[in-house]
OpenMM code with the backbone's topology and positions (N, CA, C; nanometers):
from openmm import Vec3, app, unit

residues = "UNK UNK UNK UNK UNK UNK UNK UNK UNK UNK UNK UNK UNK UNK UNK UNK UNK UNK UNK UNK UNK UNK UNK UNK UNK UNK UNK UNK UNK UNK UNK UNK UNK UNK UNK UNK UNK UNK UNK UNK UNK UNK UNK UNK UNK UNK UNK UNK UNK UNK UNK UNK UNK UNK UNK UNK UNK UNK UNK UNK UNK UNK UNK UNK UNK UNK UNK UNK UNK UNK UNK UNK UNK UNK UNK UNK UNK UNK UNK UNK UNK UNK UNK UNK UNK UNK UNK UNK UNK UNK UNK UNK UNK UNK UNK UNK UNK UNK UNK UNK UNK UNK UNK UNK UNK UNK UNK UNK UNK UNK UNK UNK UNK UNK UNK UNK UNK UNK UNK UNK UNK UNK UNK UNK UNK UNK UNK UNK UNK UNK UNK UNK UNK UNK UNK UNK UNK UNK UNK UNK UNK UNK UNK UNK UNK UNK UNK UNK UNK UNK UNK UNK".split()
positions = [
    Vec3(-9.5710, 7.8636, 10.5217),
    Vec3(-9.5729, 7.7200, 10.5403),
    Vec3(-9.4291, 7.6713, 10.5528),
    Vec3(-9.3985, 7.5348, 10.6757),
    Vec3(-9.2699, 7.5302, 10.6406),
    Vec3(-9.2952, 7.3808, 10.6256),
    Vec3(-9.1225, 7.3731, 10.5791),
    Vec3(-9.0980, 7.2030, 10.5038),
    Vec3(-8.9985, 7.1683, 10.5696),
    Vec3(-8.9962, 7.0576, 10.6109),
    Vec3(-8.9259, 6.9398, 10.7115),
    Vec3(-8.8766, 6.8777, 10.6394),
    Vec3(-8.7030, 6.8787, 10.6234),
    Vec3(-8.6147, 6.8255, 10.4999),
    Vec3(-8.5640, 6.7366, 10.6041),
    Vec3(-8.5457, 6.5801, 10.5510),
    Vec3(-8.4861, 6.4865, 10.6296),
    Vec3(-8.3150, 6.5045, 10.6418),
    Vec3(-8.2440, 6.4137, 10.6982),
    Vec3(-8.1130, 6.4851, 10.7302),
    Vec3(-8.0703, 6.3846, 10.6116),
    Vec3(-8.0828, 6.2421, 10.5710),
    Vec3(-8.0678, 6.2458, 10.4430),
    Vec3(-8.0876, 6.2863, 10.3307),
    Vec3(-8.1805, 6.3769, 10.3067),
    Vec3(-8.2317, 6.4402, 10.1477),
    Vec3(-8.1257, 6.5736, 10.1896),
    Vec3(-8.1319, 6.6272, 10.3284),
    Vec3(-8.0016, 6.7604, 10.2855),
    Vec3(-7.8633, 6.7148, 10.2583),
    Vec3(-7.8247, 6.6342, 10.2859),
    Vec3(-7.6801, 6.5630, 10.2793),
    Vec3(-7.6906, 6.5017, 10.1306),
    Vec3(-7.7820, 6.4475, 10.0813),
    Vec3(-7.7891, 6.4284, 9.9249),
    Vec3(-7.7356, 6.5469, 9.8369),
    Vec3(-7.8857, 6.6375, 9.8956),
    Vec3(-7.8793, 6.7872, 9.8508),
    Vec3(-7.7363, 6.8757, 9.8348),
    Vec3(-7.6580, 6.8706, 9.9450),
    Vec3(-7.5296, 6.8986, 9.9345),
    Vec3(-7.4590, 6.8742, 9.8949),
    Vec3(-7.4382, 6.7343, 9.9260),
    Vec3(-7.3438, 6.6387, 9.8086),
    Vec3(-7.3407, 6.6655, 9.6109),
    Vec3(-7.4906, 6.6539, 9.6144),
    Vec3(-7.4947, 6.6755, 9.4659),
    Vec3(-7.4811, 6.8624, 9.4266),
    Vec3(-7.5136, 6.9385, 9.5067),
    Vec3(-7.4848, 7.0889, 9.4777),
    Vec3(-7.3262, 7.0902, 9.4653),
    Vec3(-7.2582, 7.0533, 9.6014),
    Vec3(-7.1045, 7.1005, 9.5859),
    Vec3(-7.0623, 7.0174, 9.4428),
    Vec3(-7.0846, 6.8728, 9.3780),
    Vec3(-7.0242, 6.8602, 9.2622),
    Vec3(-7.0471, 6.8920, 9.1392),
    Vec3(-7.1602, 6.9928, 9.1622),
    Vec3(-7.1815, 7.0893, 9.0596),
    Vec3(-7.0746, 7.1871, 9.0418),
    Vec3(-7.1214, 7.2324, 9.1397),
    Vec3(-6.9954, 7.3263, 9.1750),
    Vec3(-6.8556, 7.3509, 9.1647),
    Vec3(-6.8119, 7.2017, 9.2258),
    Vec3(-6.6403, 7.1789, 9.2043),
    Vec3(-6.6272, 7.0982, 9.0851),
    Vec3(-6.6873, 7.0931, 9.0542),
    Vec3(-6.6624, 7.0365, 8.9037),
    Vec3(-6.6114, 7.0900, 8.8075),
    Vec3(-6.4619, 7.0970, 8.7556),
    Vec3(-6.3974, 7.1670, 8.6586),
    Vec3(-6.5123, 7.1311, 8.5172),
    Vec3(-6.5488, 7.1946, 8.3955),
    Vec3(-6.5644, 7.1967, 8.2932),
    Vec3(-6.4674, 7.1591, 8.1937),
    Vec3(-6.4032, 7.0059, 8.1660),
    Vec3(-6.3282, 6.9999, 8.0722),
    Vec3(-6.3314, 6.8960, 7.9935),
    Vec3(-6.4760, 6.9346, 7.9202),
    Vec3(-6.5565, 6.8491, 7.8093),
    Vec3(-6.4463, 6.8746, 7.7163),
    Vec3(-6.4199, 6.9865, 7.6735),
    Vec3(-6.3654, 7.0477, 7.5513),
    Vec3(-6.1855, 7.0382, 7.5519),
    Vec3(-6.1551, 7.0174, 7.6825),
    Vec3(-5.9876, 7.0787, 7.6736),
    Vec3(-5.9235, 6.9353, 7.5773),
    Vec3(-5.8586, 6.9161, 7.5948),
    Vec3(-5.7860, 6.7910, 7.5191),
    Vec3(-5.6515, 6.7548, 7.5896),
    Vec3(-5.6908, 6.6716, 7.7265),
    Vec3(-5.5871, 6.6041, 7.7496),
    Vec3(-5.4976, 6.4978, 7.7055),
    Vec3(-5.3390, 6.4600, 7.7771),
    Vec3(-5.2692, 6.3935, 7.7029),
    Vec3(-5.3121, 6.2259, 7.6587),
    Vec3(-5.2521, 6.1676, 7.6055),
    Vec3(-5.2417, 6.0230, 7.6167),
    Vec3(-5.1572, 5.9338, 7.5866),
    Vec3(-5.1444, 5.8434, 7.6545),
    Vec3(-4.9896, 5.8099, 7.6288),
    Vec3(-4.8978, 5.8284, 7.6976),
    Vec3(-4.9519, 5.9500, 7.7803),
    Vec3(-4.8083, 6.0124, 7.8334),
    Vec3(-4.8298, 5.9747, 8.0065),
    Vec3(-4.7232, 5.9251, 8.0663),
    Vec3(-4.6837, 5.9042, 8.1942),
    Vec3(-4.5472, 6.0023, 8.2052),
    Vec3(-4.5729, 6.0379, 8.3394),
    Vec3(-4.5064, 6.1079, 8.4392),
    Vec3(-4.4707, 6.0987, 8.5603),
    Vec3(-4.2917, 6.0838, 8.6025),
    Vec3(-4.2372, 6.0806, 8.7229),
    Vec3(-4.1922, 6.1671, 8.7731),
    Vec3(-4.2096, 6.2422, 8.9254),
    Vec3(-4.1199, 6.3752, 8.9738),
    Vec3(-4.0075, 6.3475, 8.9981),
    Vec3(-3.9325, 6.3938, 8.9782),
    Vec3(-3.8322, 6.3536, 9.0203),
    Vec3(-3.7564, 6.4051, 9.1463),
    Vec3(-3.7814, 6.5664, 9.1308),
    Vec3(-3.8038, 6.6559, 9.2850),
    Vec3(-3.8999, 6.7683, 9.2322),
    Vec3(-3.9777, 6.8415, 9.3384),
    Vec3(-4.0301, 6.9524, 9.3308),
    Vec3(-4.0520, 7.0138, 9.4593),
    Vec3(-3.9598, 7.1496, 9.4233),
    Vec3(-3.9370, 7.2433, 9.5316),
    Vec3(-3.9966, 7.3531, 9.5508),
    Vec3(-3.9859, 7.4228, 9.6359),
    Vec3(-3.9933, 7.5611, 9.6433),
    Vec3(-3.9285, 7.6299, 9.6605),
    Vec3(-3.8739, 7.7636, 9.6338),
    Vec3(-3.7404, 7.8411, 9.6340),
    Vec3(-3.8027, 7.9754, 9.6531),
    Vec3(-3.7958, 8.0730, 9.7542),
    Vec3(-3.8928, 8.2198, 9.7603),
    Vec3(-4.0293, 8.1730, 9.6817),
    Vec3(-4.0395, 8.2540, 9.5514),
    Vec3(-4.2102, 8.2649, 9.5465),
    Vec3(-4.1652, 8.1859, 9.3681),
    Vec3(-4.0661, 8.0438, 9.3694),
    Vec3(-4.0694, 7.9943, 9.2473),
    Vec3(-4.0447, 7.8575, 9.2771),
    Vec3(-4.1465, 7.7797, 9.1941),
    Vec3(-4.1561, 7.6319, 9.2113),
    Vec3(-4.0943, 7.5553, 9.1006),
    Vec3(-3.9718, 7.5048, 9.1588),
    Vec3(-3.9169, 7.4346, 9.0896),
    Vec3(-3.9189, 7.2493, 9.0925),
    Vec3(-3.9602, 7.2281, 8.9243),
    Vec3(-3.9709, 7.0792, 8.9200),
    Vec3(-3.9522, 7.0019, 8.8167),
    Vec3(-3.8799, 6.8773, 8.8804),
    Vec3(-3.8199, 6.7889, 8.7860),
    Vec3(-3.8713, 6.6906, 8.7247),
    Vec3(-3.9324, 6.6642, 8.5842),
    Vec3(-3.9900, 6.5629, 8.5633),
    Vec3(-3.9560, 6.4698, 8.4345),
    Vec3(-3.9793, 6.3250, 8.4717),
    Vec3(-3.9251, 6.2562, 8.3720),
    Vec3(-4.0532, 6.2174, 8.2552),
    Vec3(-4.0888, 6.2687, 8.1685),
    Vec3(-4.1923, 6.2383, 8.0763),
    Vec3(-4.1878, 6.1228, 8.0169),
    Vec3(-4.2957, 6.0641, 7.9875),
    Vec3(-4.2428, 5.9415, 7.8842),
    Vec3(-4.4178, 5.9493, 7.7900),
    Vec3(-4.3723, 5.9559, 7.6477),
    Vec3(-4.4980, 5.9612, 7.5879),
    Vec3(-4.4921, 5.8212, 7.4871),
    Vec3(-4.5742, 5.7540, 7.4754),
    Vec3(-4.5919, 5.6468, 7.3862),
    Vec3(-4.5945, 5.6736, 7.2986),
    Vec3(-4.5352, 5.5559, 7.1886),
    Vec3(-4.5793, 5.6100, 7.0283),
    Vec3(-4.6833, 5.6389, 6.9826),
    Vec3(-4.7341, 5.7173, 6.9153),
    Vec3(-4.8578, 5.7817, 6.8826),
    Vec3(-4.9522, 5.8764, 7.0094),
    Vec3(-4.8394, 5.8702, 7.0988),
    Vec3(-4.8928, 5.9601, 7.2015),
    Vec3(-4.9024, 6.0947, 7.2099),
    Vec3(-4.9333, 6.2101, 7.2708),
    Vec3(-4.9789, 6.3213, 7.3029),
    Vec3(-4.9965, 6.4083, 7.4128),
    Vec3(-4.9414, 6.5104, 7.4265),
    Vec3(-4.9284, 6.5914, 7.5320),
    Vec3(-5.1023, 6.6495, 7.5371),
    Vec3(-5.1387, 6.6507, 7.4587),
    Vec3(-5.2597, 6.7230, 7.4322),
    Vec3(-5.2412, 6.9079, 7.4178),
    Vec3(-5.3191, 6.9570, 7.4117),
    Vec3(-5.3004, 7.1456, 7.3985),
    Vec3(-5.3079, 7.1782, 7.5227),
    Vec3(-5.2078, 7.2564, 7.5480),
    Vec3(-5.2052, 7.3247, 7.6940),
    Vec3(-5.1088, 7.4466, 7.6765),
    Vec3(-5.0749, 7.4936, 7.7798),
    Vec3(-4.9470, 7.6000, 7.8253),
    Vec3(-4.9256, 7.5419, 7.9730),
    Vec3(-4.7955, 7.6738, 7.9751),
    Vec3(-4.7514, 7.6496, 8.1312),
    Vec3(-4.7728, 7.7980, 8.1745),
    Vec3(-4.7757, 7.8130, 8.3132),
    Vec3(-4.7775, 7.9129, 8.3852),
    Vec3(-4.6044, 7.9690, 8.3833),
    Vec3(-4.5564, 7.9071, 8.3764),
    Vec3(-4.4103, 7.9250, 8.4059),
    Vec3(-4.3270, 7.8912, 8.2811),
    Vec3(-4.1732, 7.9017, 8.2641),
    Vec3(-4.0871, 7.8737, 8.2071),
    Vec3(-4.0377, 7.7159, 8.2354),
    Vec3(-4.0365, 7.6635, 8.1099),
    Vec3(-4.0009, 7.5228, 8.0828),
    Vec3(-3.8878, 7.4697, 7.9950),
    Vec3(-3.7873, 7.4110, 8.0380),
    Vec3(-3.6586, 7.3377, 7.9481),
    Vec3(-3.6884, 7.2025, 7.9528),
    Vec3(-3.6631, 7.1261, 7.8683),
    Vec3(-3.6813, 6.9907, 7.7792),
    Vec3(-3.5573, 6.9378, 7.7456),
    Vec3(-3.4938, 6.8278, 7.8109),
    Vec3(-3.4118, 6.7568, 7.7053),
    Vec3(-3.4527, 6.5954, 7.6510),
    Vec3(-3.4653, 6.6119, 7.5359),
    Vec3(-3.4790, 6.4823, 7.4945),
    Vec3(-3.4141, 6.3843, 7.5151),
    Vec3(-3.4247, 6.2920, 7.5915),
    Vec3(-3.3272, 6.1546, 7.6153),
    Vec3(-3.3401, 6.0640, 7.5189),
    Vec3(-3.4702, 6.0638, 7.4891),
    Vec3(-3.4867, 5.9307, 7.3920),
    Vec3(-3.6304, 5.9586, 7.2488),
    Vec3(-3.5991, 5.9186, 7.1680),
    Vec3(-3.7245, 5.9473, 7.0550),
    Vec3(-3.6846, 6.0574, 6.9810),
    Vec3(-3.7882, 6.1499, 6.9145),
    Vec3(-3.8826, 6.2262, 6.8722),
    Vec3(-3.9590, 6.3056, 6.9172),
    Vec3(-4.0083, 6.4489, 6.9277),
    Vec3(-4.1118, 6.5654, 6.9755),
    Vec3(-4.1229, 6.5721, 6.8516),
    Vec3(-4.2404, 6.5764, 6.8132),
    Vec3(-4.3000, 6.6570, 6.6746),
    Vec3(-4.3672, 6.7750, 6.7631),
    Vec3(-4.3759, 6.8895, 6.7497),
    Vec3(-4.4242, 7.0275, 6.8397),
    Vec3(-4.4593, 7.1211, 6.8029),
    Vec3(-4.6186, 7.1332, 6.8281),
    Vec3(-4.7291, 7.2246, 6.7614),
    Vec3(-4.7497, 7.3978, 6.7923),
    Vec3(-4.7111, 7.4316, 6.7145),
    Vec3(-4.8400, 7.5885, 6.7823),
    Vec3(-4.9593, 7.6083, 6.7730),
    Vec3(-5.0317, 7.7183, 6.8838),
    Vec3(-5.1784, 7.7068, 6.8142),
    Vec3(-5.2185, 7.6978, 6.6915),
    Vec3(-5.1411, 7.7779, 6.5992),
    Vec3(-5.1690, 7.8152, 6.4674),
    Vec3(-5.1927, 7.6659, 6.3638),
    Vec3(-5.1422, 7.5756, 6.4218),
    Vec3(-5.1491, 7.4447, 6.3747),
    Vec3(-5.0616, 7.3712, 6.2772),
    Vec3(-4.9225, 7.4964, 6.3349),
    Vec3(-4.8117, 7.4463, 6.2419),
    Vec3(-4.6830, 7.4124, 6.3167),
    Vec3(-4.6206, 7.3091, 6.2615),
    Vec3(-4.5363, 7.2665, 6.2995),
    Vec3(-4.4113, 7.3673, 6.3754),
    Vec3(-4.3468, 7.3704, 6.5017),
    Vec3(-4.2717, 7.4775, 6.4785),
    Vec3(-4.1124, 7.3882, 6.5924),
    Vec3(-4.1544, 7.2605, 6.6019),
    Vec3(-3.9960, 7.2385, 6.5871),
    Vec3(-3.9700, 7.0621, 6.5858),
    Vec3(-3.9085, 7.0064, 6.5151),
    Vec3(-3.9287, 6.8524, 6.5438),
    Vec3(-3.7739, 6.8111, 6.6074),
    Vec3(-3.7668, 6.7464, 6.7522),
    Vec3(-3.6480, 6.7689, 6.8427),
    Vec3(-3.5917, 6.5682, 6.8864),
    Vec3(-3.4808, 6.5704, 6.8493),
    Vec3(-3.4350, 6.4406, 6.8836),
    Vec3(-3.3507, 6.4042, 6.9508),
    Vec3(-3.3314, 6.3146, 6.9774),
    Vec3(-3.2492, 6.2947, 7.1176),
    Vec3(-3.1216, 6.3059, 7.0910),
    Vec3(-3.1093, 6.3976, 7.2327),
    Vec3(-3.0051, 6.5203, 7.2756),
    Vec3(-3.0072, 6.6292, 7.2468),
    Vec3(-3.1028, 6.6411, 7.2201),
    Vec3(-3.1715, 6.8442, 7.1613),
    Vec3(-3.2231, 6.8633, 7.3310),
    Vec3(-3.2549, 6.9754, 7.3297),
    Vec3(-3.3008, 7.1139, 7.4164),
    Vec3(-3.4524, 7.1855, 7.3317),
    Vec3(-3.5126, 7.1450, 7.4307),
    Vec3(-3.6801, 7.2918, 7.3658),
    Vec3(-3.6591, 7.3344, 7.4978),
    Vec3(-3.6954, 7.4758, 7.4417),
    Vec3(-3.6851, 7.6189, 7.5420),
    Vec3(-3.8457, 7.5986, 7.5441),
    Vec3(-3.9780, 7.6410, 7.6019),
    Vec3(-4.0989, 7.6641, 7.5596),
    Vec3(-4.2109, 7.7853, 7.6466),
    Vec3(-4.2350, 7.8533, 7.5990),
    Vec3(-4.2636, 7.9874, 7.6387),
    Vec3(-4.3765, 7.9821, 7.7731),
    Vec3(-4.4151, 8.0741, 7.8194),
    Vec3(-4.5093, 8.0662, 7.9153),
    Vec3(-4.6341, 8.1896, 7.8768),
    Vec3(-4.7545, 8.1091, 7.9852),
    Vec3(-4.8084, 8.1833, 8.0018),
    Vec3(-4.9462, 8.1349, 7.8129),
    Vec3(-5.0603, 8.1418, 7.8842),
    Vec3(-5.2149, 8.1175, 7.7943),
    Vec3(-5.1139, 8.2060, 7.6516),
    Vec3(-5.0964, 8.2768, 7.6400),
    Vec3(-5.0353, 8.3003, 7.4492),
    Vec3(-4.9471, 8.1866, 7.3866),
    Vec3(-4.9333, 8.1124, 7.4612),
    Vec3(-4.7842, 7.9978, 7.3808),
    Vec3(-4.8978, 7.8443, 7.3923),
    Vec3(-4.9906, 7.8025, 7.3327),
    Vec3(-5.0814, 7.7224, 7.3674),
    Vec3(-5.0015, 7.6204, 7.2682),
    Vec3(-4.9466, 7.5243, 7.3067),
    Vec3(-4.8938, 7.3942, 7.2370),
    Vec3(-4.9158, 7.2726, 7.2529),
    Vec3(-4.8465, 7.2250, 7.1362),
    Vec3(-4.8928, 7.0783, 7.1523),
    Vec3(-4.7253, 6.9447, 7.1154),
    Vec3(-4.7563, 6.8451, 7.2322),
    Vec3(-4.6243, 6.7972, 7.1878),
    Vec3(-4.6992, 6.6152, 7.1128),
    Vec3(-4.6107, 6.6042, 7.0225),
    Vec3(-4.6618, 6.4437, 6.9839),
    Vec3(-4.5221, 6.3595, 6.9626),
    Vec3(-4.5737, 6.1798, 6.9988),
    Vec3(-4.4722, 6.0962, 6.9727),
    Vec3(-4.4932, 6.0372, 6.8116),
    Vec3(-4.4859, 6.1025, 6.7107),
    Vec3(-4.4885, 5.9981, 6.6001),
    Vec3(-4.4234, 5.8975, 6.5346),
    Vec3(-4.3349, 5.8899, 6.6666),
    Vec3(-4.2284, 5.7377, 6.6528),
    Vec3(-4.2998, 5.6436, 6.6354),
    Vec3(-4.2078, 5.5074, 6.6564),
    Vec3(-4.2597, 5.3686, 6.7172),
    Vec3(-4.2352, 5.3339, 6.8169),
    Vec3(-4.1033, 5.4299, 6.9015),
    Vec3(-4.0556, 5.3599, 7.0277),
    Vec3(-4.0927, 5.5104, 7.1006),
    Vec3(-4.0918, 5.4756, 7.2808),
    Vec3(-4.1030, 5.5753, 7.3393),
    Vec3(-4.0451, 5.7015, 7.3568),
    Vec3(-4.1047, 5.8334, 7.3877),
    Vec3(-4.0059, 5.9439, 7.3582),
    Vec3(-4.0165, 5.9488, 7.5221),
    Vec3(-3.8782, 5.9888, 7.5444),
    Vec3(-3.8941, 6.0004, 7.7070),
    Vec3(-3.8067, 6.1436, 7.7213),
    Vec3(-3.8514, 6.2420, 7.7899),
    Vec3(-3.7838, 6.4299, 7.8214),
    Vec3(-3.7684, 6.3849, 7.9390),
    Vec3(-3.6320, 6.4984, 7.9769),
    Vec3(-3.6396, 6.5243, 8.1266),
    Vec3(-3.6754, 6.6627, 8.1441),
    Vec3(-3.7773, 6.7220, 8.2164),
    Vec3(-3.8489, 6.8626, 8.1582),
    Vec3(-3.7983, 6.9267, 8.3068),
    Vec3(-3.7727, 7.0604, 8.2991),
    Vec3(-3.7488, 7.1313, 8.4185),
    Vec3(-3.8238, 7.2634, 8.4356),
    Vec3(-3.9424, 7.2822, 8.5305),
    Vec3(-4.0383, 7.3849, 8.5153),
    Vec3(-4.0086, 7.4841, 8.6159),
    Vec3(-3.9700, 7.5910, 8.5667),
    Vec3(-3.9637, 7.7109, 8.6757),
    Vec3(-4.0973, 7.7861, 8.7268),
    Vec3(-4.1874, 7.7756, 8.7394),
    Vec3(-4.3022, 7.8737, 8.7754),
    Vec3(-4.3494, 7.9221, 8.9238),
    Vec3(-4.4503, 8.0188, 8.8827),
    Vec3(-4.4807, 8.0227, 9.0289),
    Vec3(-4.5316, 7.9777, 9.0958),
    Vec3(-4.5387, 7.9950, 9.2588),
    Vec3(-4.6080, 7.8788, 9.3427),
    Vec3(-4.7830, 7.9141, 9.2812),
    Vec3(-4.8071, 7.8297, 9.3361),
    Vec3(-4.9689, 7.8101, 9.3046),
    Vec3(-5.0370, 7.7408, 9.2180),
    Vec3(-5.0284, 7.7790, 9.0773),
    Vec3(-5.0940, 7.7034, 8.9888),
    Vec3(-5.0226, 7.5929, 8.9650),
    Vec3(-5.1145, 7.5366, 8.8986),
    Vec3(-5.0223, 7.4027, 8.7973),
    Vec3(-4.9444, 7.4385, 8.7261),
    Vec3(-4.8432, 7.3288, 8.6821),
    Vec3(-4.7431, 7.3125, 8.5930),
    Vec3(-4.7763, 7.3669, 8.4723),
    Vec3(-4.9060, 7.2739, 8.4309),
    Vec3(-4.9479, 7.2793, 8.2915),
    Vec3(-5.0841, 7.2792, 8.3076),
    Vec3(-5.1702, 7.3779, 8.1929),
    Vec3(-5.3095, 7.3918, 8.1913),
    Vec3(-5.3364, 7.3220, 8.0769),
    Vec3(-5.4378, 7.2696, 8.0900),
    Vec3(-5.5156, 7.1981, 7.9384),
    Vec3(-5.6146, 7.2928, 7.8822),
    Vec3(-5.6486, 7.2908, 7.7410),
    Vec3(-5.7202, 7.4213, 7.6923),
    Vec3(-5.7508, 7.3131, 7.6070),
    Vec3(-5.8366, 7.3810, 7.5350),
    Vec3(-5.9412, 7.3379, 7.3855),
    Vec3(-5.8628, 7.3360, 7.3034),
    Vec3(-5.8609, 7.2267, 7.2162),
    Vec3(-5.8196, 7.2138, 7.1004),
    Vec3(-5.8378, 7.3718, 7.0135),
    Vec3(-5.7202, 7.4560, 6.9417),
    Vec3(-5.7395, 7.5847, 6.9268),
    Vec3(-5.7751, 7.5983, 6.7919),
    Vec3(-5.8442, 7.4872, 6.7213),
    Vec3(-5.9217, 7.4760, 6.5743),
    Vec3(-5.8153, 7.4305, 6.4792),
    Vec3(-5.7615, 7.3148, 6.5307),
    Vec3(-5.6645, 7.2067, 6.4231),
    Vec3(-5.7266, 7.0944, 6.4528),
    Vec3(-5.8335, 7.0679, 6.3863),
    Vec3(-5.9071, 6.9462, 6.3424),
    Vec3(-5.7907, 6.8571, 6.2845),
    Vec3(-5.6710, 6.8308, 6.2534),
    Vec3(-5.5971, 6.7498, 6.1896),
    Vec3(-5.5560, 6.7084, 6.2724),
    Vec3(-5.5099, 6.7414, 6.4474),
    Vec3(-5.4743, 6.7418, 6.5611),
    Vec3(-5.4996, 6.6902, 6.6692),
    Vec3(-5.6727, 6.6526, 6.6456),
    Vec3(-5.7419, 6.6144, 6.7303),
    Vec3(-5.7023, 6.4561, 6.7988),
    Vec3(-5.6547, 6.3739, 6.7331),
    Vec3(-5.6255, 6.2323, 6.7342),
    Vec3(-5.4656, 6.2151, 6.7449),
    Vec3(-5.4752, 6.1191, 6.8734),
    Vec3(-5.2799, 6.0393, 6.8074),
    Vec3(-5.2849, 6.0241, 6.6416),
    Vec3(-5.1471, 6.0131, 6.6513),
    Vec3(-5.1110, 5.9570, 6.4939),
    Vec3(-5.1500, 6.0151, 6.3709),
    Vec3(-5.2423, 6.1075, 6.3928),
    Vec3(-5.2811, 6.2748, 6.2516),
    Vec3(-5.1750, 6.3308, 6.2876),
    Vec3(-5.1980, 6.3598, 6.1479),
    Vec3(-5.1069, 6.4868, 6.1040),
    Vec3(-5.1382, 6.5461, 6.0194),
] * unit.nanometer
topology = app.Topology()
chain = topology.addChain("A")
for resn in residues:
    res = topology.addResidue(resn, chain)
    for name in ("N", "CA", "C"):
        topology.addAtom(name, app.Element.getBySymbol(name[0]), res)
C-alpha cells in the first residue's frame, strides 16, 4: 500500500527531524553569565588560531565550567578572578596586573568567577587549533557550592 505525503507535512517532517538532530544537548553544561566578550583580532597562522579577546565579567558573574582546546594567557586589567578546578578547589585568586597561564585540553575543566562589586575585565590570548572552539562548556564536575553566581 502506498501513502501520499503532502509537500507540507514532508517539509514539517524535515524541519522537525534535522532539529533533533542538530541540536547540541546542553541541558547539563553550565554556561557563563555575566560575562560579555569583544574580539579584538582572530587569526590564522599555519594550522594555529590565534585570538584576542577582551572579557568583561560582572560582579557575581561566571565563566561557567569549561576547558579550552588550546593554550590560553590572561591578563587582568581590572578586578578579581577567583579560579576553580574540577576538584572544587580554589587554585588561584588573580588581580589586576597578574598573568593566569591556563592549561588545555578536557583534563584542565575550570571555572572563573567575579566575586567583586565592580567589573573584572582580562585581555585573554588563545593559541589553539583551527577548528574547534575556543572554549567548551561541560557539566558542572560535582561542586554543588558552584552551581550559582555569588556561592562559594
Amino acid at each position: 500500500m502506498r501513502h501520499e505525503v503532502s509537500p507540507p507535512a514532508l517539509a514539517a517532517a524535515v524541519v522537525v527531524g534535522l532539529s533533533l538532530v542538530a541540536t547540541p544537548d546542553t541541558a547539563h553544561a553550565t554556561p557563563g553569565r555575566g560575562v560579555t566578550a569583544v574580539t579584538v583580532f582572530d587569526r590564522v597562522v599555519g594550522d594555529t588560531r590565534y585570538a584576542l579577546k577582551e572579557i568583561t565579567i560582572a560582579p557575581g558573574g561566571s565563566t561557567g565550567w569549561h576547558y579550552h582546546p588550546g593554550e590560553v594567557t590572561g591578563y587582568i586589567r581590572q578586578g578579581v578572578l577567583d579560579h576553580y578546578e574540577s576538584n572544587c578547589s580554589i587554585d588561584g585568586v588573580y588581580h589586576a596586573g597578574q598573568v593566569i597561564v591556563e592549561e588545555s585540553g578536557p583534563g584542565y575543566v575550570h571555572l572563573g568567577r567575579n566575586l567583586g562589586a565592580t567589573p573584572l575585565v582580562l585581555d585573554v590570548l588563545y593559541r589553539s587549533p583551527v577548528g574547534p572552539p575556543l572554549a567548551v562548556d561541560v557539566p558542572n564536575p560535582g561542586c554543588p557550592m558552584l552551581d550559582s553566581p555569588g556561592s562559594a
